[in-house]
C-alpha positions as CSV (number, residue, x, y, z in Angstrom):
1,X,-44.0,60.4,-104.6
2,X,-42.4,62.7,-102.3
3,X,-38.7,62.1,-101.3
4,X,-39.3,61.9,-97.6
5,X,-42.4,59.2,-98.0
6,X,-40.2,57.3,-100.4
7,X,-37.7,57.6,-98.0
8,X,-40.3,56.4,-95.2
9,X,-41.1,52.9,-97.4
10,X,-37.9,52.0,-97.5
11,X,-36.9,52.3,-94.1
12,X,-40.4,49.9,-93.7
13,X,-39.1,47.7,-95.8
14,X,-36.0,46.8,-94.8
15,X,-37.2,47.3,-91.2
16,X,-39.6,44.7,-92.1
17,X,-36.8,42.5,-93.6
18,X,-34.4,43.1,-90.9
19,X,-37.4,41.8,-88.3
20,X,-38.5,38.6,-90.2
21,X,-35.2,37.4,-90.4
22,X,-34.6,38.1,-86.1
23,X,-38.0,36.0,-85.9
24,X,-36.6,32.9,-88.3
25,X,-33.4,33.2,-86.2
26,X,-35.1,32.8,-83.4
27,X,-37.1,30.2,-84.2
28,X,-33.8,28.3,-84.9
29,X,-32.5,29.2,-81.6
30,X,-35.7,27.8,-80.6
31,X,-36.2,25.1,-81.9
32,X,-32.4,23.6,-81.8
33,X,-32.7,24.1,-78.0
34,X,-35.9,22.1,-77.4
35,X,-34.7,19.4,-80.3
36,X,-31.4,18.7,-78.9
37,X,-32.5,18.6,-75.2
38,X,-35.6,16.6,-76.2
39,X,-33.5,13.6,-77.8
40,X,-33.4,12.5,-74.3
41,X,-36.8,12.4,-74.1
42,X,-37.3,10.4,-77.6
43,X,-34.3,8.0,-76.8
44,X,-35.2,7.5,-72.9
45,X,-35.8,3.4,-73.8
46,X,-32.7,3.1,-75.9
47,X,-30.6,5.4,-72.9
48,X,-32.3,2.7,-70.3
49,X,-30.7,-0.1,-72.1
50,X,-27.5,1.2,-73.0
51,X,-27.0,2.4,-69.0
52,X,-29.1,-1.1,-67.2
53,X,-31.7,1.5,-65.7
54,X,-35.2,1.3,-65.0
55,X,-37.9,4.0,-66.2
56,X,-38.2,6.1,-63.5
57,X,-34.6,6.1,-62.7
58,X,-33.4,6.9,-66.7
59,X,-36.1,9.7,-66.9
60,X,-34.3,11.6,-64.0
61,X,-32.0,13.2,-65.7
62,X,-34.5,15.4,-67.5
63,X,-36.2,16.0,-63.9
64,X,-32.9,17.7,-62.7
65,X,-33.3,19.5,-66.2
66,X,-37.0,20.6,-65.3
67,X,-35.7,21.8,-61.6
68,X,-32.9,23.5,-62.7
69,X,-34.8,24.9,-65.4
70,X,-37.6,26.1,-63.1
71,X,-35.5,27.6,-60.6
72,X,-33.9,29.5,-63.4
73,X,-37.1,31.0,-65.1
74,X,-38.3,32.0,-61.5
75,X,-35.1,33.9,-60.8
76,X,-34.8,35.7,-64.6
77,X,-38.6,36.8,-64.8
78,X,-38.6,40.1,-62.9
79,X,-34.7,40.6,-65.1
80,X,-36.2,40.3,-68.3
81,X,-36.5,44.2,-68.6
82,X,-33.3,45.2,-67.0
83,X,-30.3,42.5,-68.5
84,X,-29.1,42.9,-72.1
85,X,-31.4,40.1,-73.4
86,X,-28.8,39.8,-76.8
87,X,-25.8,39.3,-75.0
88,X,-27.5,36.9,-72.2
89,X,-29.1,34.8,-74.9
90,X,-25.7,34.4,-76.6
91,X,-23.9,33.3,-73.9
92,X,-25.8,31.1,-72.1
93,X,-27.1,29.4,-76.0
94,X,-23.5,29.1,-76.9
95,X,-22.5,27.4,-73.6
96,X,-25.8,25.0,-73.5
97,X,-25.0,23.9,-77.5
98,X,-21.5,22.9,-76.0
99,X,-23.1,21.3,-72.9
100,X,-25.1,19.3,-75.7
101,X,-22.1,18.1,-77.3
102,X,-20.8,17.1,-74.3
103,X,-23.5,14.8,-73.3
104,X,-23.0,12.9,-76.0
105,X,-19.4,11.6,-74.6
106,X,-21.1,10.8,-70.6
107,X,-19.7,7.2,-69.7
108,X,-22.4,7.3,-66.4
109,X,-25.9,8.4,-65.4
110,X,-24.7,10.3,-63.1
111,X,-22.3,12.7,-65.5
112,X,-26.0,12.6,-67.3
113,X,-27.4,13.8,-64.7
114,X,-24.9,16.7,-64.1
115,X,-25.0,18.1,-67.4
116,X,-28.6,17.9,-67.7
117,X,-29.0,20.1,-64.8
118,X,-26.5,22.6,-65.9
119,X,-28.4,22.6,-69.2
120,X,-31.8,23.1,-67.9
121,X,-30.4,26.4,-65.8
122,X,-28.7,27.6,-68.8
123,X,-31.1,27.2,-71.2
124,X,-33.9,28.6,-68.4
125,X,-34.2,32.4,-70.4
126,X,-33.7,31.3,-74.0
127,X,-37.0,30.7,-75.1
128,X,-38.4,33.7,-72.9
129,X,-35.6,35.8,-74.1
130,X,-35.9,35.1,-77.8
131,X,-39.8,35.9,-77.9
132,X,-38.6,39.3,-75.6
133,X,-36.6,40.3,-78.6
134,X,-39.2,39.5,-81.2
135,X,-42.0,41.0,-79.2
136,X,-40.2,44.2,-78.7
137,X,-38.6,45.0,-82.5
138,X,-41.3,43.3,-84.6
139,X,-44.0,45.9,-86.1
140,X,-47.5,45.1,-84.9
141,X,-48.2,43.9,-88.4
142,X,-45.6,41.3,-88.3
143,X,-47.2,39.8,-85.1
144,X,-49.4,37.5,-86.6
145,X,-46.5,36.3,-89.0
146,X,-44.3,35.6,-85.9
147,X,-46.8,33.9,-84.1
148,X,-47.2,31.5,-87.0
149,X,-43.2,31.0,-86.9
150,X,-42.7,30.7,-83.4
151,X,-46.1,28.7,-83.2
152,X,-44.7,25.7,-85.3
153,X,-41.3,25.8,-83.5
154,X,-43.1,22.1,-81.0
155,X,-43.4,20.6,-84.8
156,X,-39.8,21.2,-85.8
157,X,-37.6,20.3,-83.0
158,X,-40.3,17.3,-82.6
159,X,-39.0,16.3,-86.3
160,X,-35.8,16.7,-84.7
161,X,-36.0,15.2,-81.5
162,X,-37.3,11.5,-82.6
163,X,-36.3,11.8,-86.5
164,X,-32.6,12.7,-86.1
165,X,-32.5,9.5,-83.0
166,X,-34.8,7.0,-85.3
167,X,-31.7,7.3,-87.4
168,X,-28.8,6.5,-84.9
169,X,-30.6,4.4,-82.5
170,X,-30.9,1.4,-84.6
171,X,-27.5,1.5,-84.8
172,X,-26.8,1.8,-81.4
173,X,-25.4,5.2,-81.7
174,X,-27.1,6.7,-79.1
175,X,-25.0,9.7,-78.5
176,X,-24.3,10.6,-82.1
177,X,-28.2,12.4,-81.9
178,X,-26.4,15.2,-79.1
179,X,-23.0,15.6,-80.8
180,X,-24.7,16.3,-83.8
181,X,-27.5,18.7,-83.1
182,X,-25.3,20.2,-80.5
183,X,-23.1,21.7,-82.9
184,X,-25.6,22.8,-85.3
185,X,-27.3,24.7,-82.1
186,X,-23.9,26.2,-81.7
187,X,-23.7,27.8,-85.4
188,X,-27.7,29.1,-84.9
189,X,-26.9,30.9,-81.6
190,X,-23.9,33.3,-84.0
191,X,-26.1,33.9,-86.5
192,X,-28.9,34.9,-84.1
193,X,-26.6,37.2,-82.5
194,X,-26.0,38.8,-86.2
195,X,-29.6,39.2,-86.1
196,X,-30.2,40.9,-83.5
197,X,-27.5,43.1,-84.1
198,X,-28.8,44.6,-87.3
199,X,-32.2,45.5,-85.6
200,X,-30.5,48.1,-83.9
201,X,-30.9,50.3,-86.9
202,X,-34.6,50.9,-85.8
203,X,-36.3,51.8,-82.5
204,X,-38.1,49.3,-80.8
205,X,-41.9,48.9,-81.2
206,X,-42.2,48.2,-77.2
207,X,-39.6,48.9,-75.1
208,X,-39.3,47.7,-71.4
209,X,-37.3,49.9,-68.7
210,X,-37.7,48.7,-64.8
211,X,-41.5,47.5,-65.0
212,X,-42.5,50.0,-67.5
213,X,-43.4,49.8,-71.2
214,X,-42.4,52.3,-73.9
215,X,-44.8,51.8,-76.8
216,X,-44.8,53.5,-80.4
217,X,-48.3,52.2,-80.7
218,X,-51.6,51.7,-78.3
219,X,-52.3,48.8,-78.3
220,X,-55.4,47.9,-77.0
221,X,-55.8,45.7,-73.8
222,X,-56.7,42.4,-74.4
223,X,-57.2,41.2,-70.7
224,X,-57.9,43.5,-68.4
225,X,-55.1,43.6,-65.9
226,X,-55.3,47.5,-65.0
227,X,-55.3,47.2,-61.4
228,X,-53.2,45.0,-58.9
229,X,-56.2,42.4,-58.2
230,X,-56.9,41.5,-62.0
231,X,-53.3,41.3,-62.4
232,X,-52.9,38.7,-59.8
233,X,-56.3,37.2,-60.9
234,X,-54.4,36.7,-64.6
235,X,-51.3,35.5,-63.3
236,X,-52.6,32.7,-61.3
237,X,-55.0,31.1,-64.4
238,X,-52.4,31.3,-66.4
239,X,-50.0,29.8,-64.4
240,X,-53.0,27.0,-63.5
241,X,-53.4,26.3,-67.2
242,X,-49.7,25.9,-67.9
243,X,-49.4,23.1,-64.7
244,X,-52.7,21.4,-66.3
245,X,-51.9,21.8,-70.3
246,X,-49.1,20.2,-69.6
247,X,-49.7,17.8,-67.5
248,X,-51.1,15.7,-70.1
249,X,-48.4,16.1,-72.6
250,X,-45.8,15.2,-70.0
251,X,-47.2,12.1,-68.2
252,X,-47.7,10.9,-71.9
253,X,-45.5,12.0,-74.6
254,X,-42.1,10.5,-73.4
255,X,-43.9,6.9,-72.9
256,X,-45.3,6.7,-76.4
257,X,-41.9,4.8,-77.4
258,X,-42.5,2.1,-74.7
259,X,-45.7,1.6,-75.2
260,X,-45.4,0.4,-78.5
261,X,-42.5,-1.2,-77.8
262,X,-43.9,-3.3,-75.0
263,X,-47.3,-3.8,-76.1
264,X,-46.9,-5.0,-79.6
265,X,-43.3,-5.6,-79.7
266,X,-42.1,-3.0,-82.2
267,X,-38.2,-2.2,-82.6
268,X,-37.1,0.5,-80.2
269,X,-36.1,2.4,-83.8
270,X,-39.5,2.3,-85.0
271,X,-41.2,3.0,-82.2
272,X,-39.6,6.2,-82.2
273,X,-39.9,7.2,-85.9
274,X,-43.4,6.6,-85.6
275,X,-43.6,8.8,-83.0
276,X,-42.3,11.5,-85.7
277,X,-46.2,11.7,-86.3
278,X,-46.8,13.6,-83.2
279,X,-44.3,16.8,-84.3
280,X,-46.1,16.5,-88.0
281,X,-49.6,16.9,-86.4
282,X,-47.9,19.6,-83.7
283,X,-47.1,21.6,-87.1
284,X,-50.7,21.2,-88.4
285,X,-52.5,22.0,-85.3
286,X,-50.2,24.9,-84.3
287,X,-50.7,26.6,-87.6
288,X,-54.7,26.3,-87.3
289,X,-54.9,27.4,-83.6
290,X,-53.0,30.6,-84.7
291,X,-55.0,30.9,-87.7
292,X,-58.2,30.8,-85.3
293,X,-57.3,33.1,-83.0
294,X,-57.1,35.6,-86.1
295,X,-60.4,34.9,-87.0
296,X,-61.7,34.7,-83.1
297,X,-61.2,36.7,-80.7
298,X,-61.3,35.0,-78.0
299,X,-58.7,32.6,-78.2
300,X,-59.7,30.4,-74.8
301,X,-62.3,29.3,-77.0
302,X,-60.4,28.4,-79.6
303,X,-58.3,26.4,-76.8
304,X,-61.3,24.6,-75.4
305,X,-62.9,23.3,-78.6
306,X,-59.3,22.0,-79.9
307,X,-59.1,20.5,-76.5
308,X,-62.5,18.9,-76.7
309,X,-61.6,17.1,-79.9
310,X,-58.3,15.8,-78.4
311,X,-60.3,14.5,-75.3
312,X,-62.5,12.5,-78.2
313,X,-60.2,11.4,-80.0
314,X,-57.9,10.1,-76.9
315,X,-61.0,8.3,-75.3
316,X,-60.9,5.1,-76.4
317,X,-57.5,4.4,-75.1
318,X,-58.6,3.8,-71.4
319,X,-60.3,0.1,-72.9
320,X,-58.6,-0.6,-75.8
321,X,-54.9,0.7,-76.0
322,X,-53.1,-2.8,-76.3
323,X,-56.1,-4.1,-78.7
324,X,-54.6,-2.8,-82.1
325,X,-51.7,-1.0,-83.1
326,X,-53.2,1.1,-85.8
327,X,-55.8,2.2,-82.9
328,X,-53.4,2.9,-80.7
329,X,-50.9,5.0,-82.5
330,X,-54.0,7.0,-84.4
331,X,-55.5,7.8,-80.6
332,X,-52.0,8.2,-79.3
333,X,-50.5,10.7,-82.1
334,X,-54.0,12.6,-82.7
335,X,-54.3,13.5,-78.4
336,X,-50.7,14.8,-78.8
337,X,-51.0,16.9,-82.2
338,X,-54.2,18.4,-81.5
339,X,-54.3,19.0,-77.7
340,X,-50.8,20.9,-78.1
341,X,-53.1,23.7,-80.0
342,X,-55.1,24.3,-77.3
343,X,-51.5,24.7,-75.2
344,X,-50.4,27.7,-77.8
345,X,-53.3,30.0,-77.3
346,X,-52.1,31.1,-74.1
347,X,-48.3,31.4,-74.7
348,X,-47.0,32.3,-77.7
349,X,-49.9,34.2,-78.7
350,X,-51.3,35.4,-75.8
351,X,-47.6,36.8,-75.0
352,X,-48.0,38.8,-78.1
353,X,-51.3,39.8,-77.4
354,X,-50.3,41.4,-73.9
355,X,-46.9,42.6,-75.2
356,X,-47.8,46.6,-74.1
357,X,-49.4,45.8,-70.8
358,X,-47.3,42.6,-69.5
359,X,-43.4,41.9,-70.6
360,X,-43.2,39.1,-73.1
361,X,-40.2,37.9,-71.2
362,X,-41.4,37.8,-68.0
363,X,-44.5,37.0,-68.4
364,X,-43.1,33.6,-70.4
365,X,-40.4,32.9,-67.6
366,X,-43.2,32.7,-65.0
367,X,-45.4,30.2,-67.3
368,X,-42.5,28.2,-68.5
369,X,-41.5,27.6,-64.7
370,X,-44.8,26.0,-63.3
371,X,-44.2,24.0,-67.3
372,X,-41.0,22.9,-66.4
373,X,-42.0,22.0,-62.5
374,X,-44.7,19.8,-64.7
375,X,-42.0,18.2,-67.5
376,X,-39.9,17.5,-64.1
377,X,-42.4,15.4,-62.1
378,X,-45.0,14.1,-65.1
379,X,-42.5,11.8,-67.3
380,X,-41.3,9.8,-63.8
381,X,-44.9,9.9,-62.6
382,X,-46.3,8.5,-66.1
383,X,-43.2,5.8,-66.0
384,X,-44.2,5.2,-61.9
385,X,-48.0,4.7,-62.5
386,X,-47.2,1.8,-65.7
387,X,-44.8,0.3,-64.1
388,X,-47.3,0.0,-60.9
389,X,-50.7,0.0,-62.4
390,X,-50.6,0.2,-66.1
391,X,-51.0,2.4,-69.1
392,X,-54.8,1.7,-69.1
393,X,-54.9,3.8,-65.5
394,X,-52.7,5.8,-66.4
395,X,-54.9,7.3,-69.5
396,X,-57.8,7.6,-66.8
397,X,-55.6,10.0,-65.1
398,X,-54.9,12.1,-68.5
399,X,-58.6,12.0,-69.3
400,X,-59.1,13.5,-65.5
401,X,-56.8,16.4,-65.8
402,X,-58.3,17.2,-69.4
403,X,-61.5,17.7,-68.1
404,X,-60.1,20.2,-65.6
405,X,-58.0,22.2,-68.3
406,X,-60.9,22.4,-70.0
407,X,-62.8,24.6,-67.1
408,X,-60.0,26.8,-66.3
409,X,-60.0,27.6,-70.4
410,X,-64.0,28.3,-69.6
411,X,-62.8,30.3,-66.5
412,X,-59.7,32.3,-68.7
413,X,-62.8,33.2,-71.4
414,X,-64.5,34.9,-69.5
415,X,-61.6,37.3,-68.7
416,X,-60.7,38.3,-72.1
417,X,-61.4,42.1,-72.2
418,X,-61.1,43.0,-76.3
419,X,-61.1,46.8,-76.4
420,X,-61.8,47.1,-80.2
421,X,-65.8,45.1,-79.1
422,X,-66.0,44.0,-75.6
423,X,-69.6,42.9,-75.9
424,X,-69.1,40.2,-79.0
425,X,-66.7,37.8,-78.3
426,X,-66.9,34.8,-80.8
């Protein structure tokens, strides 16, 4: 073998290396963020309690989160090719994982509700920011490897979210859960930073300098978004699914604990390390709706059959949700796992997908801010309508907006523009 192709592989190589381990990095950073800020979320009943609050009331802390969070994502998306997104991702990770910490300590809602807000700004790039770095250092072979990584992220920091409180709460300890993962958040956002570093070695695959993109491969166009209209065409479907997807999750997810609390009196502990089941089947469906959209390439169809399925399966909840338990958390826990597959197709993959024609970064801060508008007013809304009308009505509701997700996925197929066979989408 000649020296200069020998040479050639093992620049590949550890190019290769150097890139997984920035994706597993990030992935921490990811998934440390969402588990820590989402203990709120799993311990919202035992937080009620320990503060004398009511629903609505204890789950606005994480609405100030959502604004703030919003707001931020909205300010940072036309940035994301300009800032050093390294250094930003450092600083504002290693001052949310101290935030974290911090929250743990809070003698009053209201201190909740300061940090919370705080939080939600800082953390407002992180996610966007991370998948920015992957999408413009990882080779276009690595991409399907990523989004398997970065796919399973919702099962993890589920498994983190409820399974780290289900441990503490029983004890009372609900603060412990914050300290904790906190400081662990803190040690991922250094080694992250390592990470990155050592990817300087190598040019980047895409590169993105004041709206334009820098690519060492053309890649083909997977929507069509080549003129101003279709652009504007893409943006607002995918900005439609993100408020719809989730929807569903939000006016849901955060109320599982209650409900199986309240309807057939199981310990606040419990309740929430049963809901551990939901992050398990997030990690099983996330892994086949990546594998799918390898095999298919249109990946809103991939979105709308998962959903489907998640729509059957959720169903018999409207009549039947306080008649068994087993029922109950089988309907609950599948909807969850398997709906939140239809939710990846058109983020984390479809961000990878586009990488050469729309920034990852900014085309993630836009969706996550119409998600985080959702997470804001959905969890107060869900707790709102059972405290008025019930959990049976509030299921109808669910059921209602699935039904409209699932035409804007029908309406988002029919854009998908594959150059490599435009003419045989599965």
């Amino acid at each position: 073998m000649p020296h200069e192709q020998l040479m050639d592989n093992v620049a590949d190589r550890d190019k290769i290396k150097r890139a997984k381990f920035l994706i597993w990095t990030g992935f921490l950073v990811y998934v440390l963020m969402m588990g820590s800020k989402n203990v709120y979320t799993a311990e919202v009943a035992a937080i009620q309690l320990a503060f004398g609050t009511g629903k609505a009331q204890t789950s606005l802390a994480m609405t100030y989160y959502f604004i703030a969070y919003a707001i931020g994502q909205l300010v940072l998306a036309p940035l994301f090719s300009k800032i050093n997104l390294k250094i930003f991702i450092s600083l504002t990770a290693g001052v949310s994982s101290v935030l974290t910490v911090l929250i743990g300590f809070m003698p009053s809602m209201t201190m909740l509700y300061v940090l919370c807000t705080i939080n939600g700004a800082l953390q407002a790039g992180i996610y966007s920011g991370v998948m920015a770095i992957i999408s413009k250092y990882a080779p276009t072979k690595l991409l399907p490897y990523a989004n398997r990584v970065m796919s399973a992220g919702g099962a993890i920091y589920g498994i983190l979210s409820y399974g780290v409180p289900a441990i503490f709460v029983g004890f009372g300890l609900w603060n412990v859960p914050f300290i904790l993962l906190g400081i662990i958040f803190g040690i991922i956002v250094i080694i992250f930073f390592i990470a990155a570093e050592r990817m300087k070695k190598y040019p980047p695959e895409i590169d993105w300098q004041n709206g334009k993109c820098k690519s060492v491969e053309n890649e083909p166009m997977y929507i069509n978004v080549s003129t101003r209209s279709k652009k504007i065409r893409y943006f607002v479907l995918m900005a439609l699914l993100s408020l719809f997807g989730n929807f569903m999750h939000g006016l849901l997810q955060q109320w599982v604990p209650s409900l199986l609390h309240e309807k057939f009196g199981m310990d606040l502990s419990y309740s929430i390390l049963i809901t551990l089941l939901v992050p398990l089947g997030l990690f099983a469906g996330s892994l086949v709706a990546v594998s799918l959209c390898e095999k298919y390439k249109n990946v809103f169809n991939v979105s709308m059959v998962v959903t489907a399925i998640a729509m059957i399966v959720f169903a018999p909840m409207i009549f039947f949700y306080d008649a068994n338990i087993v029922l109950t958390i089988v309907c609950v826990v599948g909807f969850l796992s398997i709906s939140n597959a239809g939710r990846v197709t058109f983020s984390s993959i479809l961000s990878f997908k586009m990488r050469s024609h729309i920034n990852t970064g900014s085309y993630l801060a836009f969706l996550n801010a119409f998600s985080a508008v959702v997470q804001a007013v959905a969890p107060p809304t869900g707790g709102a309508i059972i405290d008025s009308i019930g959990y049976g009505k509030l299921f109808i509701l669910i059921v209602a907006i699935g039904v409209v997700f699932m035409g804007l996925l029908f309406a988002c197929s029919r854009m998908v523009n594959n150059a490599r066979d435009k003419d045989k989408l599965n």
